[in-house]
C-alpha distance (Angstrom), angle and dihedral (degrees) to the residues before:
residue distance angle dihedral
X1 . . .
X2 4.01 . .
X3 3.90 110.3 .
X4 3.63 122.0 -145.4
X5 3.40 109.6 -136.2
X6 3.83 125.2 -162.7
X7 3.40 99.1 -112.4
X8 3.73 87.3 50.6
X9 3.92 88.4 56.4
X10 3.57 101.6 52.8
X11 3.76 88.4 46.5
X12 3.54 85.7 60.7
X13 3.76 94.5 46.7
X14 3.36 92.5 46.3
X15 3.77 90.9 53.1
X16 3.95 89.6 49.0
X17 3.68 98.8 53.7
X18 4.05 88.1 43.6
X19 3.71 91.1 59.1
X20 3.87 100.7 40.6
X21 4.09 118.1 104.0
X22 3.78 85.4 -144.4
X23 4.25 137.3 -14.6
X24 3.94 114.9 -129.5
X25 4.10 111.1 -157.2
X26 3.59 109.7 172.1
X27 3.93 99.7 -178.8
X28 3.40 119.6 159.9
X29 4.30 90.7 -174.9
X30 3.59 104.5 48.0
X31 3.27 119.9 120.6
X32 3.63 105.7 -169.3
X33 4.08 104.2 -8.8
X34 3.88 109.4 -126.4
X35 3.71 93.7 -168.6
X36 3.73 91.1 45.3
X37 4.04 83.4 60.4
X38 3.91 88.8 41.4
X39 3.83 90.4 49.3
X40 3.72 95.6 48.2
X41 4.15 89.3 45.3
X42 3.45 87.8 57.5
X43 3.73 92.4 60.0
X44 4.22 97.1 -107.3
X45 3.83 117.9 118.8
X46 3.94 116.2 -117.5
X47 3.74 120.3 -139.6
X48 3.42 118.0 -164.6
X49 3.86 165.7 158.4
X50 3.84 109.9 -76.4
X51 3.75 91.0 -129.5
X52 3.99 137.1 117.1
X53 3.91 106.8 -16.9
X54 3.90 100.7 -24.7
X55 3.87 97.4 96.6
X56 3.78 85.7 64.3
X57 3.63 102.1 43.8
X58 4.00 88.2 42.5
X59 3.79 90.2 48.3
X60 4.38 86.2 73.5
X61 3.88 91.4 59.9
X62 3.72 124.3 -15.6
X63 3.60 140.0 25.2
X64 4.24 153.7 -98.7
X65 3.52 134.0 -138.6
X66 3.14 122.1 -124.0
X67 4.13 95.4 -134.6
X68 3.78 117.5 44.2
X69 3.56 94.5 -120.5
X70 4.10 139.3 124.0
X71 3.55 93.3 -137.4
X72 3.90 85.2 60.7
X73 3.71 94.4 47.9
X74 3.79 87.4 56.8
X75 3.62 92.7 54.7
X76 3.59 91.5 45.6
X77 3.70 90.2 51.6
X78 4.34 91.5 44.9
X79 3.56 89.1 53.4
X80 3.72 101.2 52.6
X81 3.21 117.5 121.8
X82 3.74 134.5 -146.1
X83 3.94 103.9 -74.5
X84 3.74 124.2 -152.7
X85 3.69 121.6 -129.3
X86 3.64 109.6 -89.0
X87 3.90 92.4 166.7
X88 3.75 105.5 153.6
X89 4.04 88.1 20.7
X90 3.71 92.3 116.5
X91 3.98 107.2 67.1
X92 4.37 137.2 170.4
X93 3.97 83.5 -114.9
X94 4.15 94.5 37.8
X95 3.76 91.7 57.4
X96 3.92 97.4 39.6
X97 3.98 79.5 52.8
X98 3.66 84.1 59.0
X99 3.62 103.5 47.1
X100 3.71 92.5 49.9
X101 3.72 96.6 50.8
X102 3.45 94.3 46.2
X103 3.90 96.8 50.4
């Protein structure tokens, strides 16, 4: 039997999210989305419900609809444009930056 170890699964997460045009997370209980933050680590934009913390993790790289809807996902997700590779965009100092300008 092959174990999977944990370090071995967020390899493979972090591979996943790397490789994805875009991640779609409509949560309506999140408080503050981890795998949004993973998602958007990895390079991939998030779009999202604007609900619980997700409007501020999505506000780095991706987006929310205003309406918690599918057919407003898909719209979202039709009128994406090309996105450059920010990869490395979202750093420790980068978000502190953020926090402190914002409070």
């Amino acid at each position: 039997m092959i174990g999977i170890t944990r370090t071995n699964s967020v390899k493979h997460l972090a591979n996943l999210y790397s490789i994805a045009d875009v991640f779609v997370n409509p949560t309506v209980e999140d408080n503050y989305s981890t795998t949004n933050l993973e998602t958007i680590a990895s390079g991939t934009p998030v779009i999202t419900y604007k609900t619980g913390g997700s409007p501020e993790s999505a506000v780095l790289f991706g987006t929310t609809v205003k309406e918690n809807t599918v057919e407003n996902i898909i719209d979202k997700i039709a009128g994406l444009r090309p996105i450059p590779d920010k990869r490395g965009c979202v750093t420790k100092d980068k978000i502190i930056e953020q926090y402190l300008n914002y409070y």
